[in-house]
PADOSE-59301 format. One record per residue: x, y, z of N, C-alpha, C in turn. Coordinates in steps of 0.2 Angstrom, whole numbers. Example, Ala and Ser with C-alpha at 12.3 -4.5 7.8 and 13.67 -1.06 7.14 Angstrom:
REM PADOSE-59301
66,-28,39,62,-22,39,66,-16,39 .
64,-11,35,68,-5,36,64,0,39 .
//
This chain:
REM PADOSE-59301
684,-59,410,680,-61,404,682,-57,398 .
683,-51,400,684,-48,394,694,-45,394 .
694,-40,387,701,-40,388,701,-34,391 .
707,-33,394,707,-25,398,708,-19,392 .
703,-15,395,702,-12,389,710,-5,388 .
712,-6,396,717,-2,397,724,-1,392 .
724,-9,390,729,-11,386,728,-7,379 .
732,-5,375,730,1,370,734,-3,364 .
729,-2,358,730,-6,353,735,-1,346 .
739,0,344,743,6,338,744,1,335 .
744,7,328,747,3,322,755,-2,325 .
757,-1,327,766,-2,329,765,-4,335 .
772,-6,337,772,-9,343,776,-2,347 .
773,2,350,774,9,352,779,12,356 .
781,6,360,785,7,364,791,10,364 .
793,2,359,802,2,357,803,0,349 .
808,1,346,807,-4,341,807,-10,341 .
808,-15,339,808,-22,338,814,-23,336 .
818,-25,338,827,-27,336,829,-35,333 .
822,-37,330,821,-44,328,818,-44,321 .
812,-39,320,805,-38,317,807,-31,313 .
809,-28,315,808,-20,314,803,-18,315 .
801,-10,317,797,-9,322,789,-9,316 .
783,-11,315,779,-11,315,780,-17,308 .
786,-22,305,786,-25,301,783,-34,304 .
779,-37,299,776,-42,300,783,-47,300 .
781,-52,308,785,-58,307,787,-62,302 .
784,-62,298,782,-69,292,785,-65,285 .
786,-59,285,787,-55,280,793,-56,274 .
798,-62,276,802,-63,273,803,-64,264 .
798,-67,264,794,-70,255,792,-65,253 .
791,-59,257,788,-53,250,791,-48,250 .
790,-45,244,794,-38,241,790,-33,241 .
785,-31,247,781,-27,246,776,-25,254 .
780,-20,257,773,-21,264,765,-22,263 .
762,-25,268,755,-24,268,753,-17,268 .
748,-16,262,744,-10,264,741,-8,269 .
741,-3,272,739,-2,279,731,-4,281 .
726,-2,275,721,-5,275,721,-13,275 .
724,-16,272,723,-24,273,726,-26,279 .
730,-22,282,734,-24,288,729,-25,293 .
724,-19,293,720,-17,298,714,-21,298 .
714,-23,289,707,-29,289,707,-34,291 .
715,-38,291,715,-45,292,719,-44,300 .
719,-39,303,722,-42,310,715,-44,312 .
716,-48,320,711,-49,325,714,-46,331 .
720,-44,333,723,-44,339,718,-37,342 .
714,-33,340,709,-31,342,703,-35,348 .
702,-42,344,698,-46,347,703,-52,352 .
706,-55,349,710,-60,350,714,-60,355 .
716,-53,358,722,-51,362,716,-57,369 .
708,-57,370,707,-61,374,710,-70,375 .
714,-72,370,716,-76,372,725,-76,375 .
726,-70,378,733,-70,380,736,-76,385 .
731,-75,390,734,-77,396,733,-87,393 .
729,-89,388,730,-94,385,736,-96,382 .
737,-90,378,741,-92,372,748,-92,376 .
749,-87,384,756,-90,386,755,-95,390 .
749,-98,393,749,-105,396,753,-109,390 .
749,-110,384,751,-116,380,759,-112,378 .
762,-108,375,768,-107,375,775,-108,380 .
772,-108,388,776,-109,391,774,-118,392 .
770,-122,389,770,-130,390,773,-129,384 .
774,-126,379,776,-130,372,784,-127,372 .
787,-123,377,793,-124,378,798,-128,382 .
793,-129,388,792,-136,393,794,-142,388 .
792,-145,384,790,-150,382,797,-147,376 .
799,-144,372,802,-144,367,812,-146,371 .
811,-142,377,816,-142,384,818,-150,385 .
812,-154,387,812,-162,388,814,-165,384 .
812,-163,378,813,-168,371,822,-164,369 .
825,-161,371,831,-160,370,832,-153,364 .
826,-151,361,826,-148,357,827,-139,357 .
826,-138,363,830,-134,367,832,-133,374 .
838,-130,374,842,-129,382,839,-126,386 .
840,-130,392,837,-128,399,836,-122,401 .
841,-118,398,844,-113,398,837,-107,396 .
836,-111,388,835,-108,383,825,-108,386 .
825,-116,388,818,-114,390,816,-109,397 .
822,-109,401,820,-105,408,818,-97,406 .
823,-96,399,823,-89,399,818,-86,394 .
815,-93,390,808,-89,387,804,-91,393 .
801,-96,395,797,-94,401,798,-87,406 .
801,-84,408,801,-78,413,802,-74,409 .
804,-75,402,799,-68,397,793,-69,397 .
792,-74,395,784,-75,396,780,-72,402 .
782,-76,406,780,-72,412,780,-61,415 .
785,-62,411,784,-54,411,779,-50,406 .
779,-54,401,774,-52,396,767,-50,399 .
765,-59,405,759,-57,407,758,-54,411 .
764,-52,416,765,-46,421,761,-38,416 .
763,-38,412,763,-31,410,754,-34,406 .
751,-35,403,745,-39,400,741,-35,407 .
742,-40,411,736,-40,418,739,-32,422 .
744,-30,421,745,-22,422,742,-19,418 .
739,-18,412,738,-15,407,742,-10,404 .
750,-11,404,754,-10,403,757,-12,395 .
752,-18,392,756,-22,385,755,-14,380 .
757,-16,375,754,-12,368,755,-16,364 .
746,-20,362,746,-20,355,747,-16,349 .
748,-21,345,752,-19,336,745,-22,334 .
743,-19,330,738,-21,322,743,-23,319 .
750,-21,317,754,-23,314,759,-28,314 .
756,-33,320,758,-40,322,752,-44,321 .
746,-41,319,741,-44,316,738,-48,322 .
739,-52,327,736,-56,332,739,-56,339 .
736,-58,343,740,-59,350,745,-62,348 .
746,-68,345,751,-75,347,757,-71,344 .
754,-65,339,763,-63,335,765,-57,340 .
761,-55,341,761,-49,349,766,-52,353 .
764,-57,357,767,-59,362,773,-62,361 .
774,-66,356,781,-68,353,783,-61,352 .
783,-57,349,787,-50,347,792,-48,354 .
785,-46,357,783,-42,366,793,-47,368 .
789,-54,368,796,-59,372,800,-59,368 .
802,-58,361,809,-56,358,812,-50,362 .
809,-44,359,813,-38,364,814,-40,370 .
812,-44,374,814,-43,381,822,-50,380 .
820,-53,380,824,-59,379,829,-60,373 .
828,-57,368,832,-58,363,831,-61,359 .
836,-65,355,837,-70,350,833,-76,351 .
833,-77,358,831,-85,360,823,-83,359 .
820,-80,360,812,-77,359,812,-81,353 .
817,-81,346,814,-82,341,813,-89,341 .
815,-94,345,816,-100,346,809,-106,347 .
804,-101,350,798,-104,355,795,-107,350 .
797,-105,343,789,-105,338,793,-110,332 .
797,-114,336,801,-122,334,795,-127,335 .
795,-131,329,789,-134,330,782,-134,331 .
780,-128,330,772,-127,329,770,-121,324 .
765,-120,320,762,-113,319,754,-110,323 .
756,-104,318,749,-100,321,745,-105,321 .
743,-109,315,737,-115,315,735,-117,320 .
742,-122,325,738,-125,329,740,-122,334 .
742,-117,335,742,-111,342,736,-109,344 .
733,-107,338,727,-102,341,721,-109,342 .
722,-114,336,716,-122,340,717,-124,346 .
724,-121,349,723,-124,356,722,-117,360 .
723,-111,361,721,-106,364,712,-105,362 .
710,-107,357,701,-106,357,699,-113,363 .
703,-117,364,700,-125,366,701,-123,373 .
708,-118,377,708,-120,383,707,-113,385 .
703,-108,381,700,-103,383,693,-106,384 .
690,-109,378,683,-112,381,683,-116,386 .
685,-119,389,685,-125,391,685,-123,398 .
687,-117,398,687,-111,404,679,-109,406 .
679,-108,400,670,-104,399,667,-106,402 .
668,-114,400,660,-120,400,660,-121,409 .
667,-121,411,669,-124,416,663,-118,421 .
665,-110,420,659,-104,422,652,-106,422 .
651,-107,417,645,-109,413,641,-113,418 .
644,-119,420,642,-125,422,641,-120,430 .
647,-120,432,645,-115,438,639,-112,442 .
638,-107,434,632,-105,435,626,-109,436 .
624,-115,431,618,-116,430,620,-121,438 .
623,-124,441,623,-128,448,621,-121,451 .
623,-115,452,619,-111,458,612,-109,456 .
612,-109,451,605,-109,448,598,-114,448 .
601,-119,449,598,-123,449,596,-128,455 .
602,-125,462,601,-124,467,597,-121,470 .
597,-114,469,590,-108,470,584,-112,467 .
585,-115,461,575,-118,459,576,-122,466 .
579,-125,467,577,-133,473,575,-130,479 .
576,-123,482,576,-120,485,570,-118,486 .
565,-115,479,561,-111,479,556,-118,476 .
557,-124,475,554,-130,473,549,-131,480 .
555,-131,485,554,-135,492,548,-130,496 .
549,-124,495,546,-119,500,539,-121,497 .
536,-122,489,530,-121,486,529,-129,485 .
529,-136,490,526,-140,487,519,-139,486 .
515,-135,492,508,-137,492,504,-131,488 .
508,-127,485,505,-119,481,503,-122,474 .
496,-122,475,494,-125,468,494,-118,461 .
492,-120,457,492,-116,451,489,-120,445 .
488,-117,441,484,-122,435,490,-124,432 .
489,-130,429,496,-132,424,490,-131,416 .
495,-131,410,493,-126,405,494,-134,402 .
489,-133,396,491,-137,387,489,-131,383 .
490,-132,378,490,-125,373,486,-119,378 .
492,-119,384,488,-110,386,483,-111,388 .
479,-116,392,474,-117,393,474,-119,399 .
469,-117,403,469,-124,412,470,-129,408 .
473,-135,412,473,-141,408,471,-147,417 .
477,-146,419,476,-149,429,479,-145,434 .
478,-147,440,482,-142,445,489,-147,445 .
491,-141,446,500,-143,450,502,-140,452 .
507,-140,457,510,-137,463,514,-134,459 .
516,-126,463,522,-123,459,530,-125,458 .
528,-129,463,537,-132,466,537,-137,460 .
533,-141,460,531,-144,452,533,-143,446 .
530,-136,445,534,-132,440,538,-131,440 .
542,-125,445,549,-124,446,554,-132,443 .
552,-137,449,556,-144,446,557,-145,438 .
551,-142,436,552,-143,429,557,-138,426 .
558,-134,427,565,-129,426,568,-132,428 .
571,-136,433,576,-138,436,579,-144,432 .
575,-148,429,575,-154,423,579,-152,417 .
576,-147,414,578,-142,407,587,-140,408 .
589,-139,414,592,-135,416,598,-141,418 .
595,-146,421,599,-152,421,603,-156,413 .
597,-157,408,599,-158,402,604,-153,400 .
603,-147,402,609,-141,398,614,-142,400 .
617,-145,408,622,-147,411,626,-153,406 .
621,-156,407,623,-163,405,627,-163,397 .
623,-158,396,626,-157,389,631,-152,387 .
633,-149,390,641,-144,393,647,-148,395 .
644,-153,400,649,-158,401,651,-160,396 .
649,-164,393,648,-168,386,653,-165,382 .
650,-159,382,654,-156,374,662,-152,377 .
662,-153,386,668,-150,387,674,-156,384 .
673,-164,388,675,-170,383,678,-166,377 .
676,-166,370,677,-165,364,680,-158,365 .
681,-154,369,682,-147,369,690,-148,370 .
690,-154,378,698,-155,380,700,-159,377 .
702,-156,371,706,-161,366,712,-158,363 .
720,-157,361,724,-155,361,728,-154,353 .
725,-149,350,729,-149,343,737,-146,342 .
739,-145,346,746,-143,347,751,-148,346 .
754,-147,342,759,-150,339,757,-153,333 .
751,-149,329,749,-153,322,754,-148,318 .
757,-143,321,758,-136,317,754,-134,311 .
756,-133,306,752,-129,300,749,-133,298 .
750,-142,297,744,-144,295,745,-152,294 .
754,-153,295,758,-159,294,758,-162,298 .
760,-157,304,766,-162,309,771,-158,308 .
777,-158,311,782,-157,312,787,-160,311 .
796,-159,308,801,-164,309,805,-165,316 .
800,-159,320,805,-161,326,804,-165,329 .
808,-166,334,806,-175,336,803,-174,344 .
797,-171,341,791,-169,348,788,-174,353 .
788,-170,358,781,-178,362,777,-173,365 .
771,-173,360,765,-171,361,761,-174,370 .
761,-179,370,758,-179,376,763,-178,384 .
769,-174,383,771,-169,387,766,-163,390 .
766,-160,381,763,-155,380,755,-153,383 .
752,-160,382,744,-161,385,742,-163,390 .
748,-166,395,749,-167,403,749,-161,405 .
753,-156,403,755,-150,403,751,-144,405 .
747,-145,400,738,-141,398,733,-145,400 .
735,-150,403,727,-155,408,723,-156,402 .
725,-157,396,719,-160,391,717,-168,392 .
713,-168,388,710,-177,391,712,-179,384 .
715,-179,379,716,-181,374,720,-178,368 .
723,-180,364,726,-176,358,723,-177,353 .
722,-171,348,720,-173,341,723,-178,337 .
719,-184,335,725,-188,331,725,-186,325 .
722,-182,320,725,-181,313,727,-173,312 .
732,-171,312,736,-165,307,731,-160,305 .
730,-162,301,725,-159,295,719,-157,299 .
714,-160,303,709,-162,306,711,-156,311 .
715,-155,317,716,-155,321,716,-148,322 .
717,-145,317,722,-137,313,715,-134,309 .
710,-137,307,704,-133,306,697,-134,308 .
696,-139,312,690,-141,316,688,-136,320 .
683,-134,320,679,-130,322,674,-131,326 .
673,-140,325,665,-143,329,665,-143,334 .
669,-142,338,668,-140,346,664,-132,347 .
664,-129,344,664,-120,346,657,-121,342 .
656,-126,338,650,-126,335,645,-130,340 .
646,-135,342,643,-139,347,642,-134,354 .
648,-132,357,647,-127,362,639,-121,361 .
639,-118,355,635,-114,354,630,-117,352 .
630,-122,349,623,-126,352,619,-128,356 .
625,-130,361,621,-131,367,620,-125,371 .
622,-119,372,620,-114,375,614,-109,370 .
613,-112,363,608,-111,361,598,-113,364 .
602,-119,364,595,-124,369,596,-123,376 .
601,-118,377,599,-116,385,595,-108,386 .
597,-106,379,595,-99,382,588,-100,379 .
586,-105,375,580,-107,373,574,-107,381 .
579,-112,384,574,-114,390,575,-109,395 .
580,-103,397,578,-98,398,574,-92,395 .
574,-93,391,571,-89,384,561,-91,386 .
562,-98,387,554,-102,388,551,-97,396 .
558,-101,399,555,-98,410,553,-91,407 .
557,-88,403,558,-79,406,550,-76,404 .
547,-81,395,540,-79,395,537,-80,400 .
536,-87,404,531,-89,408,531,-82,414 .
537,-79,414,536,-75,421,533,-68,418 .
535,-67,413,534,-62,408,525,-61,409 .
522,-67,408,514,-69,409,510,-70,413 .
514,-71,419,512,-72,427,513,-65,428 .
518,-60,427,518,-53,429,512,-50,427 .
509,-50,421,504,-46,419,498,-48,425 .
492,-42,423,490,-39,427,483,-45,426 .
483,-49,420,478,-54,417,479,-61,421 .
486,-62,421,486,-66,425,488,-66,433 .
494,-63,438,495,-60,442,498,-64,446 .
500,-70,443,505,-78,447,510,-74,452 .
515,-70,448,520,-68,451,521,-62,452 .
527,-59,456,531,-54,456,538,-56,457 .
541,-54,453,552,-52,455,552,-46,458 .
558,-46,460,560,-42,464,563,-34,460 .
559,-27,461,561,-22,457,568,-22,453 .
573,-23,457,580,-22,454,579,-25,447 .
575,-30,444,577,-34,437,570,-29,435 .
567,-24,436,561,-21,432,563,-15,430 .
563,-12,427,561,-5,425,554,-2,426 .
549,6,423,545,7,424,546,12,418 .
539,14,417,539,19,410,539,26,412 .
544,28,405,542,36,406,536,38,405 .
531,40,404,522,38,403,519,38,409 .
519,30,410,513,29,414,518,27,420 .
514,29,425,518,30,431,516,20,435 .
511,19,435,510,11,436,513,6,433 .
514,7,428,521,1,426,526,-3,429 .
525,-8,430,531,-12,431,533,-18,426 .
539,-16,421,540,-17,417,546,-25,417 .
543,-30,417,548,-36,416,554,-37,414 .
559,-32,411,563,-31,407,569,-35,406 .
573,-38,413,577,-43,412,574,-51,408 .
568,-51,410,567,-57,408,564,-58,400 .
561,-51,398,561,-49,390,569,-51,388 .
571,-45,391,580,-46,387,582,-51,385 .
582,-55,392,586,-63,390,582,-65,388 .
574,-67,385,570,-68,379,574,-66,373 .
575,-61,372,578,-57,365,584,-59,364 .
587,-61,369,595,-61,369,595,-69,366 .
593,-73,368,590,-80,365,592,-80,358 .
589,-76,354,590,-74,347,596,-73,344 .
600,-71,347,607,-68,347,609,-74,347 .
609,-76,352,613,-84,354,613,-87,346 .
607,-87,344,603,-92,339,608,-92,332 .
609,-84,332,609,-82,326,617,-84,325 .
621,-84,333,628,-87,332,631,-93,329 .
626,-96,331,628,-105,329,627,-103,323 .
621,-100,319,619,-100,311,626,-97,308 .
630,-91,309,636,-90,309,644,-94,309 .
641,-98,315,647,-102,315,646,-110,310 .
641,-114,310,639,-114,303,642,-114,296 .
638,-109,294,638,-105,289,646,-103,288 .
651,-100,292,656,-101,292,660,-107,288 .
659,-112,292,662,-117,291,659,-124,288 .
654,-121,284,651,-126,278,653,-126,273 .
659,-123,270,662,-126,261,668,-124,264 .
671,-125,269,678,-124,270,683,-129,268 .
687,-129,262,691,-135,262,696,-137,267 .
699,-144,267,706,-146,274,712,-138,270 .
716,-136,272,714,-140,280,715,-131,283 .
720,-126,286,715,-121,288,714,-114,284 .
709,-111,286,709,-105,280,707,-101,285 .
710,-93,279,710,-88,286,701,-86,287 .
696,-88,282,692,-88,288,688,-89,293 .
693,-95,297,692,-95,302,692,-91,308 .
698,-85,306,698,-77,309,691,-75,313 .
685,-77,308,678,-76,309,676,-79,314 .
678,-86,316,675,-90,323,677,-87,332 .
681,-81,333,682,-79,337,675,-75,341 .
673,-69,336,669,-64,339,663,-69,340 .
660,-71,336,654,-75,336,654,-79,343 .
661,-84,344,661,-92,350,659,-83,357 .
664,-79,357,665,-73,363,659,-70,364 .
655,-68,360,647,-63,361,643,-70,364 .
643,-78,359,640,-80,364,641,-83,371 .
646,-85,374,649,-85,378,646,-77,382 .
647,-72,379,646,-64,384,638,-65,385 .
633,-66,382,628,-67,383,626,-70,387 .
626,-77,386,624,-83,389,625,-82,397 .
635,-81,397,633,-78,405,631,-74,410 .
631,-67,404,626,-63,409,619,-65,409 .
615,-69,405,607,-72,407,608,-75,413 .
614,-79,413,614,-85,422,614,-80,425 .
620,-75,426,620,-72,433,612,-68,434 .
610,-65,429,603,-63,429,600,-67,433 .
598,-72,431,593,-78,432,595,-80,441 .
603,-81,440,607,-84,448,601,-79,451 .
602,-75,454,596,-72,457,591,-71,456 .
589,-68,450,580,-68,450,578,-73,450 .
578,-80,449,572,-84,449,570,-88,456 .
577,-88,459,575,-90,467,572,-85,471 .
570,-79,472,566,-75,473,561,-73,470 .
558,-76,466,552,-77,463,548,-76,468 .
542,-71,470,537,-74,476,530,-74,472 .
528,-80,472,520,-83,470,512,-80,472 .
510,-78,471,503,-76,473,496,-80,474 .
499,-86,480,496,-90,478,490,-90,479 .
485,-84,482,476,-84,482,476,-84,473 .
481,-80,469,478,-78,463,478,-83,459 .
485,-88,458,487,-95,456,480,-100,459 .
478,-101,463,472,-106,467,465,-104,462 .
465,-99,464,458,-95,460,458,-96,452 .
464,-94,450,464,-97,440,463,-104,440 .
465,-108,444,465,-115,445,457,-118,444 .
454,-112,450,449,-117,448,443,-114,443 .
445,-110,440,441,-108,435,442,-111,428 .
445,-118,429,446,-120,422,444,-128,420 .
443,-131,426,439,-135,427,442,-140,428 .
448,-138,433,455,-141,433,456,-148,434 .
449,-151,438,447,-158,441,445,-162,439 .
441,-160,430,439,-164,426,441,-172,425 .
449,-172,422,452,-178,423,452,-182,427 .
451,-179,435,450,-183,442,445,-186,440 .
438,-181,440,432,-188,438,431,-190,433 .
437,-190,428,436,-196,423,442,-203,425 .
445,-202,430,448,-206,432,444,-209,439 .
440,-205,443,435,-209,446,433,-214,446 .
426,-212,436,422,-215,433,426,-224,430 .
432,-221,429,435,-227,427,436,-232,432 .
438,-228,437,439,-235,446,436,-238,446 .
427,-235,444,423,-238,446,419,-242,440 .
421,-241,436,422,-249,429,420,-246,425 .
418,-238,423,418,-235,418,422,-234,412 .
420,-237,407,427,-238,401,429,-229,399 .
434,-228,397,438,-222,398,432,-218,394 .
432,-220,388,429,-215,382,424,-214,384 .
416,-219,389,411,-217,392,413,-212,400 .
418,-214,401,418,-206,405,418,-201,405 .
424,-200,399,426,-194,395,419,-188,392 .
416,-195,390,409,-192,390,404,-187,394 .
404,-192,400,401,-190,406,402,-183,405 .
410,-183,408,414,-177,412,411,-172,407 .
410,-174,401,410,-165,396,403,-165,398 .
401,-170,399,391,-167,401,392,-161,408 .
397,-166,412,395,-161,418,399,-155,416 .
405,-153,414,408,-148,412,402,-143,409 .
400,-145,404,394,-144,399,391,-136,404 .
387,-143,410,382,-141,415,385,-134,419 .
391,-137,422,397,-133,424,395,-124,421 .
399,-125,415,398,-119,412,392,-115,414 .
387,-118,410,382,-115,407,378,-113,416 .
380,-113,423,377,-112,430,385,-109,432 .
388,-108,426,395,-104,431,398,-106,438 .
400,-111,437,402,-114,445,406,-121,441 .
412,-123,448,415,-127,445,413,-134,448 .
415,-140,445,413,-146,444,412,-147,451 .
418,-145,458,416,-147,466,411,-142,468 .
406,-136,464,401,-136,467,394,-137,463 .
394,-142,459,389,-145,457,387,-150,462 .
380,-149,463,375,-153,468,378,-161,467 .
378,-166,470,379,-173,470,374,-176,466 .
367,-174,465,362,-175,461,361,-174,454 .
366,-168,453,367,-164,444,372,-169,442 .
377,-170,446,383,-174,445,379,-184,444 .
377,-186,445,374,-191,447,369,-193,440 .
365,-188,440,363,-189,431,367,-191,428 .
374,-190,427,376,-191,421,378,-198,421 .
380,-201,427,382,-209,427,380,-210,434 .
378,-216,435,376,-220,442,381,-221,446 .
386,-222,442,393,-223,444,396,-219,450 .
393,-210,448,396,-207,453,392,-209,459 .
397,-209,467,396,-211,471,394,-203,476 .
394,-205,483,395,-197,486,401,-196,489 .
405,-200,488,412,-199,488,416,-196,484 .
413,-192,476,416,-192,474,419,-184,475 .
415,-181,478,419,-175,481,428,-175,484 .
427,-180,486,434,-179,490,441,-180,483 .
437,-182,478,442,-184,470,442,-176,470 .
436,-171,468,437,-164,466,440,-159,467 .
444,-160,475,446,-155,477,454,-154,474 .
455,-148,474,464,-146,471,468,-150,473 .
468,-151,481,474,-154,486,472,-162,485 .
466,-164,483,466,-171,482,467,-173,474 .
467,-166,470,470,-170,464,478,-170,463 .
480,-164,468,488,-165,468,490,-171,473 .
487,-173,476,491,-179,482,489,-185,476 .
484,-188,472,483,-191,470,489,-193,464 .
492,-189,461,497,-191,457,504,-192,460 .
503,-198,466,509,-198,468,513,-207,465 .
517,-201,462,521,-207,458,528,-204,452 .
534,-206,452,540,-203,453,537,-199,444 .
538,-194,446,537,-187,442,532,-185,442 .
528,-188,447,522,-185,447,522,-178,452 .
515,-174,451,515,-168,456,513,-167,459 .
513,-173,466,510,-175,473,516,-170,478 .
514,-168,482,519,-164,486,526,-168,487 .
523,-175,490,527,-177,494,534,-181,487 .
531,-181,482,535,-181,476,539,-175,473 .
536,-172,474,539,-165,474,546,-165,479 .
547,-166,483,550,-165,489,556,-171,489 .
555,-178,485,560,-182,486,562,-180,478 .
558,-176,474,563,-175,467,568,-169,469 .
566,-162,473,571,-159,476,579,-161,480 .
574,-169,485,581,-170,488,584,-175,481 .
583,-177,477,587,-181,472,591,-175,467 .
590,-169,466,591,-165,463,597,-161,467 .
596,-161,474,604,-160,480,608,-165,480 .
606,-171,479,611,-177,476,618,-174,472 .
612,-173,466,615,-172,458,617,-167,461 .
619,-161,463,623,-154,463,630,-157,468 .
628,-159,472,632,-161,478,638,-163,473 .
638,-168,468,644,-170,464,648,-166,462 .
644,-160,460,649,-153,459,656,-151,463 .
652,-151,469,657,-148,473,658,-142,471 .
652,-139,470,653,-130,468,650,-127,476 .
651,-122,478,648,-116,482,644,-114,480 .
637,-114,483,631,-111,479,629,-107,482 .
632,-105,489,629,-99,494,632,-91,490 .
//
């Protein structure tokens, strides 16, 4: 995920000189009569950052040697022996061997530099028919495209753990809320499924945006096209894209993928952000639904009884972060003319922190929430203090030909009554109940009770157990398509 920190970043390229470049002088340097001043050198590099797209940047460099090889535009010879410099380059990368240059400004001039020295003259050859432009648009696309592929990983084991913890609590009742409020009872596994939905649309919309992500700007070069006589879809068979950019200009500064990406893991960390309160609420001592497992708590220096929710705050907090990157990425590229401008420079750190967040919340969550354990005496007990059945005996009232709005009525009388003798509507006498309308029968106790208002909403999304238990198995359907390992 990240870049090996072992690799060591110098002004120069430390090693050796550069017998192509001179040792710390910029590629591109030929048009000016003047070095970079070392501050501006140091301001406008990335390879600080960027060097995370190596093992990218030589994937797509040895397909766009491949491809330049076929089209005749260099010797077999010529493409065999940048290839195995390449390949050594990432030998020494993944040994933490390489030494970045600030003074090659980015990975991509690194690495060409890096393959000059080893290989020579013919190094200088690679960078026929492309530029940085559409170099680093296709190392951000097949470095994300990497991400989402994790990402998605994640939210399938995660969202096998809810089905998990769906299935064990059909019958664990609990109040279900409208503004914070008892509203009716639902089974916990109810709930949980409803994380499992939220979680299914984040899915669904990763995939989505991977589509638009495997898309191929390589071989736009800086903003024209090229006079070489390329075949781009060489190069994107090459790189397993599902498509090529079709316009030059477009292709070389488009950014709406990295902004859509960050969207949609903004609405995920949201609907984590939503779970993590609800646990956060269940933990307290007011309410006392649940407990997770100490490893995700802390405790106070202070008070010694504390058990402090902490992951589930964080990734609340970290939510915001997420937020404020998309407003970034945005903001970035809201008055940027065609076609590319440096910056763009600025869309790397932003697409990486969110990315670095978003998956440390899944692996969080991978664990914690499928070990969630329930406290169901305390969840049964708030349930019925809230008069969670009401709706039952207004849907009674109605079976039995009472027009809605005249039950609705009823039912506040008796809640009314309720109140005011502290006791819920199932232990009001058959007599007190009976006042309010004729209607009521002495069957209607069996509508009252919790397990007869949850078996009663049996109907597809509703939260009757035995509904509960075939939206689980329809939710193992959908994971099964993955074909990921969720053990």
């Amino acid at each position: 995920m990240t870049a090996n920190n072992s690799n060591t970043i110098s002004e120069t390229q430390s090693t050796k000189p550069n017998p192509t470049s001179g040792q710390g002088q910029q590629m591109w340097g030929g048009r000016f009569s003047e070095a970079t001043d070392s501050f501006v050198a140091a301001f406008t590099a990335s390879v600080g950052f960027d060097q995370r797209f190596a093992k990218h940047d030589i994937q797509g460099s040895v397909a766009h040697a491949t491809m330049l090889g076929r089209c005749g535009i260099l010797s077999k010879d010529e493409v065999d022996t940048i290839i195995d410099g390449l390949k050594q380059v990432q030998q020494e990368i993944d040994a933490g061997e390489f030494n970045w240059s600030i003074a090659l400004e980015d990975v991509h001039m690194n690495v060409e530099s890096r393959l000059t020295d080893i290989i020579g003259t013919v190094g200088k050859k690679l960078h026929t028919g492309r530029s940085r432009n559409d170099q680093v648009a296709t190392d951000i696309r097949l470095w994300l495209r990497e991400e989402v592929d994790n990402v998605v990983e994640l939210l399938v084991k995660l969202q096998s753990g809810l089905l998990n913890l769906a299935e064990q609590h059909t019958d664990t009742i609990m109040p279900g809320f409208t503004h914070l409020q008892t509203a009716q009872p639902v089974s916990f596994g109810h709930h949980v499924m409803a994380w499992f939905e939220m979680l299914n649309r984040d899915t669904d919309r990763l995939i989505d945006a991977r589509r638009r992500i495997n898309q191929m700007p390589l071989g736009s070069a800086a903003l024209a096209g090229t006079t070489f006589p390329i075949d781009r879809t060489i190069t994107a068979d090459l790189l397993g894209f599902e498509g090529i950019c079709q316009n030059s200009l477009d292709a070389v500064s488009d950014r709406d993928f990295a902004i859509e990406f960050t969207s949609a893991a903004s609405i995920l960390m949201m609907h984590l952000s939503r779970m993590s309160e609800e646990i956060i609420l269940w933990m307290s001592a007011q309410f006392g639904f649940v407990q997770i497992p100490d490893r995700f708590c802390t405790g106070s220096s202070i008070m010694p009884q504390k058990k402090n929710p902490d992951v589930p705050e964080l990734v609340r907090g970290k939510a915001a972060r997420v937020f404020g990157q998309l407003i970034t990425l945005l903001t970035l590229m809201k008055n940027q003319p065609l076609a590319y401008n440096k910056d763009n420079q600025e869309d790397k750190e932003p697409l990486f922190d969110c990315v670095d967040t978003l998956t440390g919340s899944l692996i969080a969550f991978v664990d914690m929430l499928p070990n969630i354990i329930p406290n169901k005496e305390n969840m049964r007990a708030a349930t019925m203090k809230g008069y969670a059945t009401a709706t039952d005996l207004a849907d009674y009232l109605v079976r039995r030909g009472v027009p809605f709005r005249d039950a609705h009525e009823v039912v506040g009388n008796a809640v009314a009554l309720g109140i005011k003798q502290g006791v819920d509507l199932s232990e009001l006498q058959f007599e007190q109940l009976q006042q309010f309308s004729e209607a009521i029968g002495d069957d209607v106790f069996e509508f009252l009770t919790l397990e007869g208002s949850l078996a009663a909403r049996d109907h597809l999304g509703g939260t009757a157990p035995n509904q509960v238990l075939l939206a689980v198995k329809r939710g193992r359907e959908r994971l099964a398509k993955f074909n990921i390992d969720v053990n």
